[in-house]
Short mmCIF file of the C-alpha atoms (twelve columns), coordinates in Angstrom:
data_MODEL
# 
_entry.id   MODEL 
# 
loop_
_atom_site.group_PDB 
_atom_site.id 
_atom_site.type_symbol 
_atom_site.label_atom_id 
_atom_site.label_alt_id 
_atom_site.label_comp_id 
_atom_site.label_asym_id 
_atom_site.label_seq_id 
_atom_site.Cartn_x 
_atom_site.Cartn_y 
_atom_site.Cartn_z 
_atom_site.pdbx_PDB_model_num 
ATOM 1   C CA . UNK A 1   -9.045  -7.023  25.163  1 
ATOM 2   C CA . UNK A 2   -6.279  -5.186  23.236  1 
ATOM 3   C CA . UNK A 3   -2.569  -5.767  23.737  1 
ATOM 4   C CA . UNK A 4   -0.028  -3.334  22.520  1 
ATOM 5   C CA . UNK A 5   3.802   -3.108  22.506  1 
ATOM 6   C CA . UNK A 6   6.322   -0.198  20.960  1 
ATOM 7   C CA . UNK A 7   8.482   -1.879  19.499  1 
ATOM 8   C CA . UNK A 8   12.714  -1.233  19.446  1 
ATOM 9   C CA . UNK A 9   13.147  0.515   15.935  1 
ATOM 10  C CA . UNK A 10  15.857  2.342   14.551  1 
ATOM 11  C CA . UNK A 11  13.238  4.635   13.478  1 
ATOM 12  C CA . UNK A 12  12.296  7.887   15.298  1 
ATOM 13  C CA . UNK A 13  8.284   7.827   14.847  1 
ATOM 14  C CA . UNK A 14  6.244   4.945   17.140  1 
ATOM 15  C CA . UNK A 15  5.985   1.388   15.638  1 
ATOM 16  C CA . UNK A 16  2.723   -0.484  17.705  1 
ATOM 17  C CA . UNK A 17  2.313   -3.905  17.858  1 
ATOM 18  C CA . UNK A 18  -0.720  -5.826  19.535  1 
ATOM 19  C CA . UNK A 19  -3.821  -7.637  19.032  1 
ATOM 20  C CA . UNK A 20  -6.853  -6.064  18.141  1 
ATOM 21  C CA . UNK A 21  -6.035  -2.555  18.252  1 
ATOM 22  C CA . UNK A 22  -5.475  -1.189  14.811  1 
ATOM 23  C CA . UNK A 23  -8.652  0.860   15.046  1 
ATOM 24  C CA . UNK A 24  -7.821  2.307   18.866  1 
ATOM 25  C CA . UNK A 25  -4.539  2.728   18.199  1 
ATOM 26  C CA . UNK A 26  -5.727  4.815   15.068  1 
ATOM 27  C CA . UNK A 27  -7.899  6.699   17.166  1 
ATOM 28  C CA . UNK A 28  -5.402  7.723   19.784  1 
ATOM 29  C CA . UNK A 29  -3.141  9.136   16.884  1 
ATOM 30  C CA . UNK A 30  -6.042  11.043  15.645  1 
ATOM 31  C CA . UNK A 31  -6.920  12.372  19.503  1 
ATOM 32  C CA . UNK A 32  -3.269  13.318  20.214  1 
ATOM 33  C CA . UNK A 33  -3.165  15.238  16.619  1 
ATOM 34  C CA . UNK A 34  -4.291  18.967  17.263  1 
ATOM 35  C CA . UNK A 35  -6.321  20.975  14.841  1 
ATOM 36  C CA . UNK A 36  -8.882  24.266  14.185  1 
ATOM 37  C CA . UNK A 37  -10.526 21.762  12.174  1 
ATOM 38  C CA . UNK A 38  -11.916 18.190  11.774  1 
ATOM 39  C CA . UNK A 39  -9.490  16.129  10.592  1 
ATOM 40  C CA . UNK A 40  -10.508 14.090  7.699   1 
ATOM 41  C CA . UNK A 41  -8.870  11.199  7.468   1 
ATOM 42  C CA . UNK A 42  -8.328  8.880   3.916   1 
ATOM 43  C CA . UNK A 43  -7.764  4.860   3.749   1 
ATOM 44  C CA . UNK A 44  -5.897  3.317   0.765   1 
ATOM 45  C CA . UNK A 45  -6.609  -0.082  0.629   1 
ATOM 46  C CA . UNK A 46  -7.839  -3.236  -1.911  1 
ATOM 47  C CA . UNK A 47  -11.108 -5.007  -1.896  1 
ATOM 48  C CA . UNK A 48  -9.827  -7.958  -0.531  1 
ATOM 49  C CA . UNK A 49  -8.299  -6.247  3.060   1 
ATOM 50  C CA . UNK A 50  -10.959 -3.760  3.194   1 
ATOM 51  C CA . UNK A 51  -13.548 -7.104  2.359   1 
ATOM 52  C CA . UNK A 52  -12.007 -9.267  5.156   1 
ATOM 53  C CA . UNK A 53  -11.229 -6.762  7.951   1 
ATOM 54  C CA . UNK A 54  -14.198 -3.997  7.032   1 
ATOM 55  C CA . UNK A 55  -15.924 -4.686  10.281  1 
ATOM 56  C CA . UNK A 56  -12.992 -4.985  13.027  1 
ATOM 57  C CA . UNK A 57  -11.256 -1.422  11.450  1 
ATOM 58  C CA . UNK A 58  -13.474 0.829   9.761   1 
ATOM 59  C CA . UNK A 59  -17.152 0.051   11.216  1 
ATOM 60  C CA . UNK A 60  -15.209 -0.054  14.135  1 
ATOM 61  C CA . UNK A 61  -13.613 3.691   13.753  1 
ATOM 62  C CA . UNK A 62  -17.433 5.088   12.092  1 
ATOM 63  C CA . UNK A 63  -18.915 3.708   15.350  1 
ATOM 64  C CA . UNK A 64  -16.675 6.011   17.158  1 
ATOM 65  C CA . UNK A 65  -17.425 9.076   14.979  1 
ATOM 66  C CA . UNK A 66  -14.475 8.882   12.690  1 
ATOM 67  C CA . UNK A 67  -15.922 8.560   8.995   1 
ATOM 68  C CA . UNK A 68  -13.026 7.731   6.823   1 
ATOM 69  C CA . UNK A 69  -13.060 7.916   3.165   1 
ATOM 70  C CA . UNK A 70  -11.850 4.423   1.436   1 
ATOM 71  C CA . UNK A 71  -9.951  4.412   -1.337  1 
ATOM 72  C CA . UNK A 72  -9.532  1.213   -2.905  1 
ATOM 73  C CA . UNK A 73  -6.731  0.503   -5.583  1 
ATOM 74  C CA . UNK A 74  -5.723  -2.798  -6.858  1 
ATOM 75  C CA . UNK A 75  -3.088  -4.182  -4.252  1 
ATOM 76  C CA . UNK A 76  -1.034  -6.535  -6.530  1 
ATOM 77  C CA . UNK A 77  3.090   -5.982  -6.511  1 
ATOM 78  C CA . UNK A 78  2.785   -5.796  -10.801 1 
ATOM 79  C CA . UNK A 79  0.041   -2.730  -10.224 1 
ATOM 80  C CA . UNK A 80  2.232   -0.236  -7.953  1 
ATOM 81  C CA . UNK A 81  2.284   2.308   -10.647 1 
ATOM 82  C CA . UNK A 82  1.656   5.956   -11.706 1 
ATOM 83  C CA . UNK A 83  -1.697  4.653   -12.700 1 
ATOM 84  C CA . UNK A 84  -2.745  3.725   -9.570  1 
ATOM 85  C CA . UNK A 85  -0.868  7.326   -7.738  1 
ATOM 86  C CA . UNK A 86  -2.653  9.159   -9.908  1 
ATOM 87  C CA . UNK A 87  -6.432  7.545   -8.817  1 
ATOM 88  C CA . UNK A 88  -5.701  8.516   -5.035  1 
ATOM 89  C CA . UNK A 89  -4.384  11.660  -5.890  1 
ATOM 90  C CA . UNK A 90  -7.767  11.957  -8.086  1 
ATOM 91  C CA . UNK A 91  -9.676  10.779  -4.749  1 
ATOM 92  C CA . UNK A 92  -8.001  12.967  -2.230  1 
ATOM 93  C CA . UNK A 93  -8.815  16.020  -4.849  1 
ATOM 94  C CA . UNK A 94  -12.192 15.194  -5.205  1 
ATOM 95  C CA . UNK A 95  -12.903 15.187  -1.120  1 
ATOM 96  C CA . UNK A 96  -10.367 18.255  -0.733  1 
ATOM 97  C CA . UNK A 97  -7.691  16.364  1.114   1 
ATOM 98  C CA . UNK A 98  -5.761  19.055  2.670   1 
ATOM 99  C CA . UNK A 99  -2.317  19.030  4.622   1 
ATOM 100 C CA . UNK A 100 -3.662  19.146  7.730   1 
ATOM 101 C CA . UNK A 101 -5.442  15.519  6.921   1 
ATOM 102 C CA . UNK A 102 -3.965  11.885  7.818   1 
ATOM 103 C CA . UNK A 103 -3.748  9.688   4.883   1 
ATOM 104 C CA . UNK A 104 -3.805  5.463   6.195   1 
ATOM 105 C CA . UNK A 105 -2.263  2.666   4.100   1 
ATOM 106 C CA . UNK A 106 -3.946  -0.031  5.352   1 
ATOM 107 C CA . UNK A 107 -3.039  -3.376  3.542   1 
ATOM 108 C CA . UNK A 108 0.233   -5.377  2.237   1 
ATOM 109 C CA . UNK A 109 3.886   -3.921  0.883   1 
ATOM 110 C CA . UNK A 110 2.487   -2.524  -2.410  1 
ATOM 111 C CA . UNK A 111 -0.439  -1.162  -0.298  1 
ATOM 112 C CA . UNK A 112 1.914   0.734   1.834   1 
ATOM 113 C CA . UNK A 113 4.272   2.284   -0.947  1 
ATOM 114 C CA . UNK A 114 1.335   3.685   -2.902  1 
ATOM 115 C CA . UNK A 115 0.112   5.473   0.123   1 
ATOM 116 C CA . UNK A 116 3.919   6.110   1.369   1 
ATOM 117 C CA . UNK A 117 4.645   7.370   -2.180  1 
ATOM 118 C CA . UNK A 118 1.172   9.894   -2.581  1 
ATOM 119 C CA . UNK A 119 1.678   11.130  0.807   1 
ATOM 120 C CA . UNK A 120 5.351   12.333  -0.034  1 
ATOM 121 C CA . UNK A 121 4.422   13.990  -2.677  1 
ATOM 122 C CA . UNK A 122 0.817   15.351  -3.192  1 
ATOM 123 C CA . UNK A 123 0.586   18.926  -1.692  1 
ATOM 124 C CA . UNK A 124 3.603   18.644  -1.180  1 
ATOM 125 C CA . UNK A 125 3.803   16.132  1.802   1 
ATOM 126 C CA . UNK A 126 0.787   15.150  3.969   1 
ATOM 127 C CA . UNK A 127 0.918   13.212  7.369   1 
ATOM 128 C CA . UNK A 128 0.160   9.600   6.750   1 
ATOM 129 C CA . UNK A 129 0.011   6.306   8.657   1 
ATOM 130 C CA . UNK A 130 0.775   2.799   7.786   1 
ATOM 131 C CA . UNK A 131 -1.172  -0.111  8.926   1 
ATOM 132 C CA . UNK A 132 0.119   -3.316  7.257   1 
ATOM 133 C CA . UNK A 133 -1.986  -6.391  7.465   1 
ATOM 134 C CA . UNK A 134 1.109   -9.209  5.955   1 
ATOM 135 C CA . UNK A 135 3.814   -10.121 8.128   1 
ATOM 136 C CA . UNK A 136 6.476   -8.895  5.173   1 
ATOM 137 C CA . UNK A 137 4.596   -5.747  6.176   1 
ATOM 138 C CA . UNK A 138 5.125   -5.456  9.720   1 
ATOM 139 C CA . UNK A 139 8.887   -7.045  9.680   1 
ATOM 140 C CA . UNK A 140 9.801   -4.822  6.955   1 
ATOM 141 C CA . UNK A 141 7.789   -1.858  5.359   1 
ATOM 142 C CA . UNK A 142 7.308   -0.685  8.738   1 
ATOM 143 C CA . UNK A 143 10.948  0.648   9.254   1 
ATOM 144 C CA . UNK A 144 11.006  1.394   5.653   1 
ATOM 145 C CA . UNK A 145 12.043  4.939   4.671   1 
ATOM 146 C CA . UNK A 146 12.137  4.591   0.871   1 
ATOM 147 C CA . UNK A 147 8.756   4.181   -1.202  1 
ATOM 148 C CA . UNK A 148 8.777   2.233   -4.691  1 
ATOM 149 C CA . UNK A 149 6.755   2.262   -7.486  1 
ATOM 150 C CA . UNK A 150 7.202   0.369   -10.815 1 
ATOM 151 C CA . UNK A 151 7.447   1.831   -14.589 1 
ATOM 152 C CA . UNK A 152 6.964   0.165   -17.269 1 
ATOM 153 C CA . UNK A 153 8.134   -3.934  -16.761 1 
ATOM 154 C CA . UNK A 154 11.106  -2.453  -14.064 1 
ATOM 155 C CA . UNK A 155 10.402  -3.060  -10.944 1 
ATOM 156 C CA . UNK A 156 10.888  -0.348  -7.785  1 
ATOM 157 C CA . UNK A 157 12.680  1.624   -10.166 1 
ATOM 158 C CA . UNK A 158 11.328  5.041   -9.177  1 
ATOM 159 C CA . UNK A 159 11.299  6.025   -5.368  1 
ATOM 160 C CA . UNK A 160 10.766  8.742   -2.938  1 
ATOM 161 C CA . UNK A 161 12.027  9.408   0.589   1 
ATOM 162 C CA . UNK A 162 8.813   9.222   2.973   1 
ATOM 163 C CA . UNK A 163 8.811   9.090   7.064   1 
ATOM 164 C CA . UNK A 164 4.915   7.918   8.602   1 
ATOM 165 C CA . UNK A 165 3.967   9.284   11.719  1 
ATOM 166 C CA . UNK A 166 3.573   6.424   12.975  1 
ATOM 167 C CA . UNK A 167 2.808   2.182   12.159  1 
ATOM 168 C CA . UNK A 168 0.263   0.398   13.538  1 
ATOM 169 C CA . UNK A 169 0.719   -3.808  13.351  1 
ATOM 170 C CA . UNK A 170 -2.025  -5.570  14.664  1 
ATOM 171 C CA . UNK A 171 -1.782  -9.584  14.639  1 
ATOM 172 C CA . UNK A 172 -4.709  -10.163 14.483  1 
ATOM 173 C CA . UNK A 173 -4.884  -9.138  10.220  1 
ATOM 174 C CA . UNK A 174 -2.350  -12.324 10.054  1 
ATOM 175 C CA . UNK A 175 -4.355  -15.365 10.228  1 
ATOM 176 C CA . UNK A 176 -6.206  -14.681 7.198   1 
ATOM 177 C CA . UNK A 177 -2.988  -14.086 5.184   1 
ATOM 178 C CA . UNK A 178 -3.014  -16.768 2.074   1 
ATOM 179 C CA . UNK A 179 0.259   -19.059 2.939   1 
ATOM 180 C CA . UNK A 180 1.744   -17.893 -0.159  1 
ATOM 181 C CA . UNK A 181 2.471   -14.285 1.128   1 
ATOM 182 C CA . UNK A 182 3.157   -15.657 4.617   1 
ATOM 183 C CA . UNK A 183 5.792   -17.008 3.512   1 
ATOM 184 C CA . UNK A 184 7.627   -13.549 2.231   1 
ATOM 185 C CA . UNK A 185 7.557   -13.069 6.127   1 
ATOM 186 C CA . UNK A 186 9.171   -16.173 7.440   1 
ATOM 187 C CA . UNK A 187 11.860  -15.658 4.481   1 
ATOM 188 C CA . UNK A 188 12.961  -12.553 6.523   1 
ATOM 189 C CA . UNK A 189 12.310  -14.203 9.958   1 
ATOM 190 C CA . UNK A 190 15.170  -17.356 8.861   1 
ATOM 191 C CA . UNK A 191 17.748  -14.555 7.211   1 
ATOM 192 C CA . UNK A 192 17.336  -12.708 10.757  1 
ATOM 193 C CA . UNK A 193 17.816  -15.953 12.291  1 
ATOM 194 C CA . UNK A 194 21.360  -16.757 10.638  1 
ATOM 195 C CA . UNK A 195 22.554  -13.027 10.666  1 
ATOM 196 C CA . UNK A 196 21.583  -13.055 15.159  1 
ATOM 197 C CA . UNK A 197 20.959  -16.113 16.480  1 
ATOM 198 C CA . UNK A 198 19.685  -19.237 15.159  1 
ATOM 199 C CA . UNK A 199 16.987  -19.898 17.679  1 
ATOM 200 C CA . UNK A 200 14.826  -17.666 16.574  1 
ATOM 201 C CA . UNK A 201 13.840  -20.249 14.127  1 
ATOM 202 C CA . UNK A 202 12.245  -22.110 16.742  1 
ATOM 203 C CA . UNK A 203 9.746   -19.111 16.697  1 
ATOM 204 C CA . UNK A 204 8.236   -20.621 13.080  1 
ATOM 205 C CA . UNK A 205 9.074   -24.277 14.349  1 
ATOM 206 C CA . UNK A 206 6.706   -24.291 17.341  1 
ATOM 207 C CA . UNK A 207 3.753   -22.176 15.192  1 
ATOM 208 C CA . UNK A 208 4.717   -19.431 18.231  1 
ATOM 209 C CA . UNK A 209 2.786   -15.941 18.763  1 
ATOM 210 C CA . UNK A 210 3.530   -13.620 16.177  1 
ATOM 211 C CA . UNK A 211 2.967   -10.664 18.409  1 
ATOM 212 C CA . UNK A 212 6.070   -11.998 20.699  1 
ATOM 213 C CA . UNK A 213 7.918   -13.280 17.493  1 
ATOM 214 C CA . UNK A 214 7.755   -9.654  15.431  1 
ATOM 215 C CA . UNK A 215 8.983   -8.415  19.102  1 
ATOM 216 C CA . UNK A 216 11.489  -10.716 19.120  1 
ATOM 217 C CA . UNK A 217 12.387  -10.036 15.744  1 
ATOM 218 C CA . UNK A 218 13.122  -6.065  15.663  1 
ATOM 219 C CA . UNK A 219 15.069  -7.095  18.831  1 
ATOM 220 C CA . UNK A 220 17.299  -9.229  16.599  1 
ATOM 221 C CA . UNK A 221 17.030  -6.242  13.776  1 
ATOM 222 C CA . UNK A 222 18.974  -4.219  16.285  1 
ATOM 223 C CA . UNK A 223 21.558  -6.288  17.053  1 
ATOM 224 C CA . UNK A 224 22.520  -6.932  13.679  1 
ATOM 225 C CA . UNK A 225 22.760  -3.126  12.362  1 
ATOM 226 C CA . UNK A 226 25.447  -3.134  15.725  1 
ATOM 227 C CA . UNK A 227 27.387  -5.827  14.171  1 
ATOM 228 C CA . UNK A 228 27.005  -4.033  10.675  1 
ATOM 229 C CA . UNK A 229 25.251  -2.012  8.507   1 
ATOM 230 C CA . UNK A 230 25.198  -4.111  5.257   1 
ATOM 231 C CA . UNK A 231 24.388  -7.282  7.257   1 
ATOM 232 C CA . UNK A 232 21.271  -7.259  5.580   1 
ATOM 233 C CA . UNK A 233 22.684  -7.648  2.181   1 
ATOM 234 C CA . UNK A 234 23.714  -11.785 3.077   1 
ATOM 235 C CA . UNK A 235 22.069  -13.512 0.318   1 
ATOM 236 C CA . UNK A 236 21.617  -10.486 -2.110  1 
ATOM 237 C CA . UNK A 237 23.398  -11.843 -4.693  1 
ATOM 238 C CA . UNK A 238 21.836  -14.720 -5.497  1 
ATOM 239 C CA . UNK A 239 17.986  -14.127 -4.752  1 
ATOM 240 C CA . UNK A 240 17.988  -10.634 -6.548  1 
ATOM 241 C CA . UNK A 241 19.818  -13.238 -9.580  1 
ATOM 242 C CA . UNK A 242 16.911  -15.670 -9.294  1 
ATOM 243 C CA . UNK A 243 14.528  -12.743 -9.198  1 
ATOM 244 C CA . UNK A 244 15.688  -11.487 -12.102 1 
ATOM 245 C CA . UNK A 245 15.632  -14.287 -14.121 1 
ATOM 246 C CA . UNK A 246 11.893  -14.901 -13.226 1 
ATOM 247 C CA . UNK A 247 10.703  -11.792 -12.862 1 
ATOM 248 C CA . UNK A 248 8.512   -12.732 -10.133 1 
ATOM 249 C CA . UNK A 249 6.582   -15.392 -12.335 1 
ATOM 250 C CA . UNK A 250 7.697   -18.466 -10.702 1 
ATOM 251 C CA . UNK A 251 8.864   -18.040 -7.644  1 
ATOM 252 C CA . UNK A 252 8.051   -14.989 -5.236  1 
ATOM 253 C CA . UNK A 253 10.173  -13.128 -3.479  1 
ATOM 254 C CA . UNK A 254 10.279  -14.334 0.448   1 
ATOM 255 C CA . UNK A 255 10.908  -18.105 -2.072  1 
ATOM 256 C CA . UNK A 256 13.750  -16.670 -3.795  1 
ATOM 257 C CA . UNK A 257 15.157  -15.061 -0.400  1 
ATOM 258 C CA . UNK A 258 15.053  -18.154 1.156   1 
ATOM 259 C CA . UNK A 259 16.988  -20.009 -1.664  1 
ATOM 260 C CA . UNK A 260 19.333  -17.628 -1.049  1 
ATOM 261 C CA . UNK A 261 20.217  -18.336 2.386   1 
ATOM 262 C CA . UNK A 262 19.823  -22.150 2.192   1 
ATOM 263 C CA . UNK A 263 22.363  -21.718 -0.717  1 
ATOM 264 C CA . UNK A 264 25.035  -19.801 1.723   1 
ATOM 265 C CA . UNK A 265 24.216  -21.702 4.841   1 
ATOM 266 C CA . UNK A 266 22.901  -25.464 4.100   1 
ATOM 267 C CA . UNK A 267 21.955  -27.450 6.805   1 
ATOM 268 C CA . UNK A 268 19.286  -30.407 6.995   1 
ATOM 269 C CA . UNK A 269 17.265  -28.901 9.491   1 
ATOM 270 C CA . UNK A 270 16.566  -25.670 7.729   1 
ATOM 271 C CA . UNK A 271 15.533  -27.854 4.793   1 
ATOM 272 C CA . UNK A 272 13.165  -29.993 7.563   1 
ATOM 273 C CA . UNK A 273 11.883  -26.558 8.259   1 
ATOM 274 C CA . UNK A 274 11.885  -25.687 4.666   1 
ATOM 275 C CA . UNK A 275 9.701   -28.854 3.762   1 
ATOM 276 C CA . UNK A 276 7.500   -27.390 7.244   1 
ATOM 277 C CA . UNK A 277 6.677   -24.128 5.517   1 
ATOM 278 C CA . UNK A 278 6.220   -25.099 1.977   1 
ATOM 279 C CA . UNK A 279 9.824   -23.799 0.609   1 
ATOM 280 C CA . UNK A 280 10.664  -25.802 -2.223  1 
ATOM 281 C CA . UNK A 281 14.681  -27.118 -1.691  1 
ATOM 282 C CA . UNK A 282 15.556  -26.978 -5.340  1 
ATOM 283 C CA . UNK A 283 15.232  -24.419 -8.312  1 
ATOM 284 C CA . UNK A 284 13.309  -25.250 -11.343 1 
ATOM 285 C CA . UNK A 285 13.669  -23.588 -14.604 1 
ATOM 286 C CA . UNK A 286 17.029  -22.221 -14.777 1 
ATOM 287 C CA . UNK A 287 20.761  -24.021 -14.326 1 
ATOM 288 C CA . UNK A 288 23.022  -23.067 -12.426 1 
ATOM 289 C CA . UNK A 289 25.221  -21.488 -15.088 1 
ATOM 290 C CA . UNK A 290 22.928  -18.520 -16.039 1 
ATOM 291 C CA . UNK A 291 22.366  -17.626 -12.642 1 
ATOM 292 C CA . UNK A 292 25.738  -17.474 -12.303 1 
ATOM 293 C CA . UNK A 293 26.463  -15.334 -15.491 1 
ATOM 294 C CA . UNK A 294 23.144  -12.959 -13.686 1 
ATOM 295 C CA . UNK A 295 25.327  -13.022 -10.683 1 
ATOM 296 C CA . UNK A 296 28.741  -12.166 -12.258 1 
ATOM 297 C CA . UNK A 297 27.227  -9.192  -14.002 1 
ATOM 298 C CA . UNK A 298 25.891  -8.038  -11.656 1 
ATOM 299 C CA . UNK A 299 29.225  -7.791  -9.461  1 
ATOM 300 C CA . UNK A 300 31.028  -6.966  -12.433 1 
ATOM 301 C CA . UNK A 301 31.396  -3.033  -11.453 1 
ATOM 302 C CA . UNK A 302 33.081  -3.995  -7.909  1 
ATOM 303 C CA . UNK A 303 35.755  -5.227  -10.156 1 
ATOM 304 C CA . UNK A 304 38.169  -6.919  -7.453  1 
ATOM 305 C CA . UNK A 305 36.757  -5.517  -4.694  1 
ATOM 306 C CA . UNK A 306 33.623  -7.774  -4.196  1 
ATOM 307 C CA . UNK A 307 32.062  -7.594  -0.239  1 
ATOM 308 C CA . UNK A 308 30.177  -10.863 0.255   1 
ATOM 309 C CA . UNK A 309 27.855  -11.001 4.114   1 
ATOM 310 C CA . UNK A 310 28.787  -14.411 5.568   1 
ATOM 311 C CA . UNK A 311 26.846  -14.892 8.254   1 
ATOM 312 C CA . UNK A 312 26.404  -18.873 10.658  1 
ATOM 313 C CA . UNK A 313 23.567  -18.368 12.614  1 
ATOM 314 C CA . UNK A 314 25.922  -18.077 15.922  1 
ATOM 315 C CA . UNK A 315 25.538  -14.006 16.194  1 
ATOM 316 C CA . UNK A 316 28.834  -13.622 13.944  1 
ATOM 317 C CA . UNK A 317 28.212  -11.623 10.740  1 
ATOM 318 C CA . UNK A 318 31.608  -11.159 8.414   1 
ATOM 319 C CA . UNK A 319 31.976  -9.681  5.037   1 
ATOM 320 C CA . UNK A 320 34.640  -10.941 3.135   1 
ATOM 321 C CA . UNK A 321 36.347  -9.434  0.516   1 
ATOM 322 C CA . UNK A 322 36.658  -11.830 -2.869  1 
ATOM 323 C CA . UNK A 323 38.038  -10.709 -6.506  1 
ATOM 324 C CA . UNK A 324 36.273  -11.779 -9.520  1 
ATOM 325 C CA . UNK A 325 37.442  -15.103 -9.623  1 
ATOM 326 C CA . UNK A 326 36.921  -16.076 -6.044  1 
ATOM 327 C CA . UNK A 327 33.385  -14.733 -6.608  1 
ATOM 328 C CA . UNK A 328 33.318  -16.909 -9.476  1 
ATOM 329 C CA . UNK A 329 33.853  -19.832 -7.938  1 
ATOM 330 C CA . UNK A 330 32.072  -18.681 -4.555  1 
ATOM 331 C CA . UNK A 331 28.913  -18.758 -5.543  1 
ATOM 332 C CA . UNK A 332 29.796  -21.478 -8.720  1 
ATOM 333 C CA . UNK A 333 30.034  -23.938 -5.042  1 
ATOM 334 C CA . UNK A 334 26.713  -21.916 -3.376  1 
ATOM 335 C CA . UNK A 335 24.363  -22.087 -6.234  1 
ATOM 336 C CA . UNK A 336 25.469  -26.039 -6.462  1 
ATOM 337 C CA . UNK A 337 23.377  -26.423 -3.054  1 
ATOM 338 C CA . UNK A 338 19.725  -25.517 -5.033  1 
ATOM 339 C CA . UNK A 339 20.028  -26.227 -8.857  1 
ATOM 340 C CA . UNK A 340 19.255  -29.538 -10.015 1 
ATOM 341 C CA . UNK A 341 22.450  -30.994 -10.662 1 
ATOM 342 C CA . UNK A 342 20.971  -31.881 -14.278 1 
ATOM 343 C CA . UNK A 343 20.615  -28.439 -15.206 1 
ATOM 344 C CA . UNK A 344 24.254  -27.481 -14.391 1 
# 
């Protein structure tokens, strides 16, 4: 039995969520779409969604007369390239993909700007549908309105306006997400938590529904934009520091969000929750001072004018203005909270 929810978005095309009902919930979008013509309809994916879920979303839609045509790319963050925009567009050419078609990204965040990125720009714009299957996905890339792709060893550096017509999230693709990438999702889930109210972290402490919890969280989305519209940045600063200094080979990026806002907001029972989920409490591999120096750089062009999101998990989001050497000395006393104190 299928469940399904619209969730409250700040976005103007439907956002589903429910169990079990990617493929009906596809269907209905295809029913309600009127044409002269079949509509053919294209599916980006990577081997290992289209291997898991192959039999509760596409036997399920060929059973029903749709026969979509799957395009598999490799679904890795490092392989969101031109290389890999070029082999759909080579794919959609090949079946003459037409504007009148629906092109499906069906898979994780690098999944979804691929097919985000080819719809916005092959024939000029085609009507496309995202179906993420990680929880990053369905908390995030669903309200997205910007699509990345890599060049070269920079990262989202190239991007494109897109709009979906709509976004399917169906639960049910969660449970056979590795923990790893789960975790990108509960990152968000705890920053939400600080920046509204800090019992939605009961939510990941008592294992709870993710249908209700993704409901509960674009509930909590809305708030915050009321409070402000930069709330979102809280924590920037030092996980896009930590990410640079990586570059995504030690620690991903829901680990180096989450760093980020036990650094501005310590407290022992977000580390007991921490310890819960697999977040590590302390950075390895880096002191203290050159993420600071990252950090310092980085706010360098704000000159005095630095905004900082301070946010206490109470519903109160502020944004305090610091010059250089308040910054300085800022986040000298936030980073303190994760580096080893050896490595100062």
């Amino acid at each position: 039995m299928t469940c399904v929810k619209r969730v409250e978005s700040r976005r103007n095309y439907p956002i589903e969520c429910g169990r079990g009902m990617a493929y009906s919930s596809l269907l209905d979008l295809l029913r309600a779409r009127s044409s002269d013509h079949p509509v053919k309809v294209a599916i980006v994916t990577d081997k290992e969604v289209n291997g898991l879920h192959h039999m509760n979303f596409i036997s399920e839609l060929e059973a029903r007369h749709v026969m979509p045509t799957v395009i598999q790319i490799d679904g890795r963050q490092s392989s969101k390239n031109f290389d890999v925009v070029m082999q759909v567009f080579e794919r959609l050419m090949d079946i003459s993909f037409s504007g009148d078609d629906l092109l499906v990204g069906w898979g994780g965040g690098s999944i979804l700007d691929v097919t985000a990125f080819v719809a916005s720009t092959f024939l000029g714009g085609l009507k496309y549908c995202l179906v993420p299957t990680t929880l990053l996905g369905m908390l995030e890339s669903a309200e997205a309105d910007t699509a990345y792709l890599n060049y070269m060893s920079h990262k989202d550096c190239v991007s494109v306006r897109c709009e979906p017509v709509a976004v399917i999230m169906d639960v049910d693709f969660l449970p056979t997400v590795p923990e790893n990438f789960m975790k990108n999702g509960y990152a968000e889930i705890i920053r939400y938590a600080m920046l509204d109210q800090i019992t939605l972290l009961n939510r990941l402490v008592n294992r709870s529904d993710m249908f209700i919890t993704i409901d509960e969280c674009y509930l909590a989305k809305s708030r915050i934009r009321e409070q402000s519209s930069d709330a979102f940045a809280f924590g920037s600063e030092i996980k896009e520091a930590i990410l640079e200094h990586f570059r995504f080979l030690r620690y991903s990026e829901g680990e180096a969000l989450a760093f980020a806002v036990a650094a501005m907001n310590p407290s022992e029972p977000l580390f007991r929750l921490y310890d819960m989920l697999g977040f590590p409490r302390k950075l390895e591999g880096v002191s203290k001072d050159s993420l600071l120096r990252r950090i310092v750089k980085n706010l360098a062009p704000y000159k005095d004018e630095i905004r900082v999101v301070l946010a206490t998990g109470n519903g109160m989001v502020q944004e305090r203005i610091m010059t250089q050497a308040e910054a300085l000395i800022f986040f000298s006393e936030r980073l303190s909270v994760i580096c080893d104190p050896i490595k100062r």
